[in-house]
MIDOSE-1310 file (N, C-alpha, C; in nm, 2 decimals, decimal comma, always signed):
residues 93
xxxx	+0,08/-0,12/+0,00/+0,00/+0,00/+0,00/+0,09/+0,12/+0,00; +0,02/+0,21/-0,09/+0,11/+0,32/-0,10/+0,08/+0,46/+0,00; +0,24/+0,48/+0,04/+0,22/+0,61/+0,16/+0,18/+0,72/+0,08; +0,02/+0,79/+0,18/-0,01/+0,92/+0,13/+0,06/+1,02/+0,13
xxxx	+0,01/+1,11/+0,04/+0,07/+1,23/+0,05/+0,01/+1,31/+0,19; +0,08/+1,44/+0,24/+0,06/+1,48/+0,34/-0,10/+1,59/+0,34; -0,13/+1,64/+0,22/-0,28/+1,66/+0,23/-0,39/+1,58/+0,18; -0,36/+1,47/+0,15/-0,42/+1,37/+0,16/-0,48/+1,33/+0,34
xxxx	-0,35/+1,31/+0,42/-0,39/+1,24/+0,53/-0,46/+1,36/+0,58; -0,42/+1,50/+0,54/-0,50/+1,61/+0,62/-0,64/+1,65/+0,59; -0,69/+1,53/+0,48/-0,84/+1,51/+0,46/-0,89/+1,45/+0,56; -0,79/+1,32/+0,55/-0,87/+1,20/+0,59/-0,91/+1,22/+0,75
xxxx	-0,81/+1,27/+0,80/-0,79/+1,30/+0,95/-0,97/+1,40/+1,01; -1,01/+1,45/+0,90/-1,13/+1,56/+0,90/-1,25/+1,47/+0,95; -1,24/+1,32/+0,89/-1,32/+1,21/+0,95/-1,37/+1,17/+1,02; -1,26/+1,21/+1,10/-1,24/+1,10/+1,24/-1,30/+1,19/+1,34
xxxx	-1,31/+1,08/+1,44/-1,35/+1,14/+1,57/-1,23/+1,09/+1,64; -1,19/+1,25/+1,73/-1,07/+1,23/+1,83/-0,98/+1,18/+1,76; -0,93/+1,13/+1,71/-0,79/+1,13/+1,61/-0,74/+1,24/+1,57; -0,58/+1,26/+1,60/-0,46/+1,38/+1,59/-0,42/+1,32/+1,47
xxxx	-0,37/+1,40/+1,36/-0,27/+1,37/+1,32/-0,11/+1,41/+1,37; +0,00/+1,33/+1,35/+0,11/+1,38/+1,40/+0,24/+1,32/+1,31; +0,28/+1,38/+1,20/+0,37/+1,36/+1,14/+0,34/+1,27/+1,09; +0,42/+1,12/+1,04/+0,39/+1,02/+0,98/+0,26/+0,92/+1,06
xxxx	+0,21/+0,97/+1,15/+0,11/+0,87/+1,26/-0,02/+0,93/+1,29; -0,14/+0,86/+1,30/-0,26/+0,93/+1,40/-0,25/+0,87/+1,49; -0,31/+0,91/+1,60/-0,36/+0,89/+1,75/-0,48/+0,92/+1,83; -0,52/+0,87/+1,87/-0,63/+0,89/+1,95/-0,61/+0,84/+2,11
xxxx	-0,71/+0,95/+2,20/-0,70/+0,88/+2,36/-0,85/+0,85/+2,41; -0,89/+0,76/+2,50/-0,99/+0,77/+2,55/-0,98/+0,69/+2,70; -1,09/+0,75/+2,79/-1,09/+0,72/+2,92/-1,23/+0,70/+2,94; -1,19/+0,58/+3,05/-1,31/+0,45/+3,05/-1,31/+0,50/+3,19
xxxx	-1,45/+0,43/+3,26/-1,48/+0,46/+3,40/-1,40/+0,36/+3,45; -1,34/+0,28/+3,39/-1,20/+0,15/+3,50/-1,18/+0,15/+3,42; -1,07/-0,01/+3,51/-0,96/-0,05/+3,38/-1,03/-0,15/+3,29; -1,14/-0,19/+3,41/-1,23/-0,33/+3,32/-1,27/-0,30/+3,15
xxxx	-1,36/-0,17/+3,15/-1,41/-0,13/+3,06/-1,31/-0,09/+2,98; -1,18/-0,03/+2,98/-1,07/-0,01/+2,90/-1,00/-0,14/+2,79; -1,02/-0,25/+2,91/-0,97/-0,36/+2,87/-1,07/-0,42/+2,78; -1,16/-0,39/+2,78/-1,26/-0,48/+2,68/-1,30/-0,42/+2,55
xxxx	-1,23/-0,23/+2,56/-1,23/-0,16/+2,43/-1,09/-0,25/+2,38; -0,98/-0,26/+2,46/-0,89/-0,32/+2,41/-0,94/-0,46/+2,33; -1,00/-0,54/+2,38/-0,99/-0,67/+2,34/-1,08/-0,64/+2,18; -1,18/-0,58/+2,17/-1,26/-0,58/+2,09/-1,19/-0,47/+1,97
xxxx	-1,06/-0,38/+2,02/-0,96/-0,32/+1,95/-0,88/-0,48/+1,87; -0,83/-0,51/+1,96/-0,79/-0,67/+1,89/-0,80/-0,75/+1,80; -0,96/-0,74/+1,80/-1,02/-0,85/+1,74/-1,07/-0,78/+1,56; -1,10/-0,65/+1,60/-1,08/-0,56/+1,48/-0,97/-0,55/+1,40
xxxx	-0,87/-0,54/+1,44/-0,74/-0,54/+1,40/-0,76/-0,63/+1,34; -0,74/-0,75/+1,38/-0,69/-0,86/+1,28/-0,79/-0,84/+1,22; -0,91/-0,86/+1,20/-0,97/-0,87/+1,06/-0,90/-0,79/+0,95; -0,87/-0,65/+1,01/-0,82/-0,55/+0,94/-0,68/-0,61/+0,84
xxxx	-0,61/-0,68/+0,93/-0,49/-0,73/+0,88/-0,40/-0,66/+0,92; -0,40/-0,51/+1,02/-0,37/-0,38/+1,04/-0,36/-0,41/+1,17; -0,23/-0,35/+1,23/-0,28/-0,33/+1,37/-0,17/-0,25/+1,50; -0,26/-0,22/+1,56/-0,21/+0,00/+1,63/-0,15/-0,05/+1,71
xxxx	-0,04/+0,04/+1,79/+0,03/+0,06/+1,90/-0,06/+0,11/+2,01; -0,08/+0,03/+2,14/-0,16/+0,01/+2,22/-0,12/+0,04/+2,35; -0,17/+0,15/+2,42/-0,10/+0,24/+2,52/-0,23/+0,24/+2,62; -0,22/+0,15/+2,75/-0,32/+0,16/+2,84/-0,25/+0,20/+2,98
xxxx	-0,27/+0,30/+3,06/-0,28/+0,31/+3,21/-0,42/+0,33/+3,25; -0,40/+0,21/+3,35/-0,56/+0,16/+3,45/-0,68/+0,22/+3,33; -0,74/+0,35/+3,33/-0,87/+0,36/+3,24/-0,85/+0,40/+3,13; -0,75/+0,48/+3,13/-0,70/+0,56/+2,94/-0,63/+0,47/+2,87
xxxx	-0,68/+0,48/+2,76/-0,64/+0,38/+2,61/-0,56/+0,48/+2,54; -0,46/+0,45/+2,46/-0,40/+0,56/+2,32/-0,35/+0,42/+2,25; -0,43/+0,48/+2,11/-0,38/+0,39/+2,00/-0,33/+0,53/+1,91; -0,24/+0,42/+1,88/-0,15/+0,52/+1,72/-0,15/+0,38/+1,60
xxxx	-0,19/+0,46/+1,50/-0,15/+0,42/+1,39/-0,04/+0,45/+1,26; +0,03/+0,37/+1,25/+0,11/+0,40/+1,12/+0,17/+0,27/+1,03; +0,15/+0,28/+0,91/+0,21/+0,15/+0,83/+0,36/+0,18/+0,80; +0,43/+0,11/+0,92/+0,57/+0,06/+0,86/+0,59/+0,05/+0,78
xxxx	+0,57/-0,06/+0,69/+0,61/-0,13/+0,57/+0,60/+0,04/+0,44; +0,50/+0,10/+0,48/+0,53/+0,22/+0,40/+0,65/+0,35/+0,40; +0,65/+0,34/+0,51/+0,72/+0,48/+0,60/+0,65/+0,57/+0,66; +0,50/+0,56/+0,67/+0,46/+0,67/+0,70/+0,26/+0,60/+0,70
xxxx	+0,18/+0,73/+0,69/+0,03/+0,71/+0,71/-0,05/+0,64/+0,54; -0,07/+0,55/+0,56/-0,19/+0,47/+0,44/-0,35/+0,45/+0,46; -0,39/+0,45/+0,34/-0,53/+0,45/+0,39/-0,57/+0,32/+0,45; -0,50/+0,23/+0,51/-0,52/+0,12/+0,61/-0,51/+0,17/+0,75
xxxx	-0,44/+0,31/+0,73/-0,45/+0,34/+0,89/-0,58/+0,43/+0,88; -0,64/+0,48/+0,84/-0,76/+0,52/+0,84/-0,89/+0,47/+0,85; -0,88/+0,33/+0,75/-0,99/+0,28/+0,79/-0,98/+0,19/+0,90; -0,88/+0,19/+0,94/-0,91/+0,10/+1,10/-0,95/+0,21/+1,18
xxxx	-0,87/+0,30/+1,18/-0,94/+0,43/+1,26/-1,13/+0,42/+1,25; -1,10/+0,46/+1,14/-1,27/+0,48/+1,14/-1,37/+0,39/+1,19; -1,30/+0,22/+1,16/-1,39/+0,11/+1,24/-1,38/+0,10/+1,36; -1,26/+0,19/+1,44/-1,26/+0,20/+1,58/-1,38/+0,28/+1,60
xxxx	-1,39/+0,39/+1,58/-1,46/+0,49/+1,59/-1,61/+0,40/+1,62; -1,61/+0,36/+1,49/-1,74/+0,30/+1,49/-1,77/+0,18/+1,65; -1,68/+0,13/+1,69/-1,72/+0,04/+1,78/-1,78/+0,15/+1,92; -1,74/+0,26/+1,89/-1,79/+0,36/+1,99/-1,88/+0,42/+1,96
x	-1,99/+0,38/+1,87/-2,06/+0,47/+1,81/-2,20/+0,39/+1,87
């Protein structure tokens, strides 16, 4: 998959909910009432992922989650990191 151009990703980013862009990567944070409920956005982050074939850097203390996305294999942001974004999104929706 080929790395976007940089207004390209500064479209896609317009999509999202809570998602930063930040140089080659997006990110997003969110806070759960515990760590239970954090852990089970995780697990269901997981299970997304692989289907996706894609899958984010995963940053939990006790209730706050931060996932970042970026495709290695490219150098930088693809539209595989977006649409996992967006399916995250959706699990919150």
């Amino acid at each position: 998959m080929e790395k976007l151009r940089k207004e390209e990703a500064q479209d896609l980013i317009k999509r999202l909910k809570n998602w930063k862009l930040q140089d080659e990567q997006i990110s997003a944070q969110w806070q759960f009432t515990d760590f239970t409920e954090a852990m089970v956005f995780i697990n269901k982050v997981a299970i997304l992922a692989e289907r996706h074939g894609h899958h984010p850097e995963i940053f939990n203390v006790y209730n706050r989650v931060r996932l970042t996305l970026t495709t290695h294999d490219a150098g930088g942001l693809t539209q595989k990191d977006f649409d996992l974004a967006m399916a995250i999104d959706e699990l919150l929706s």
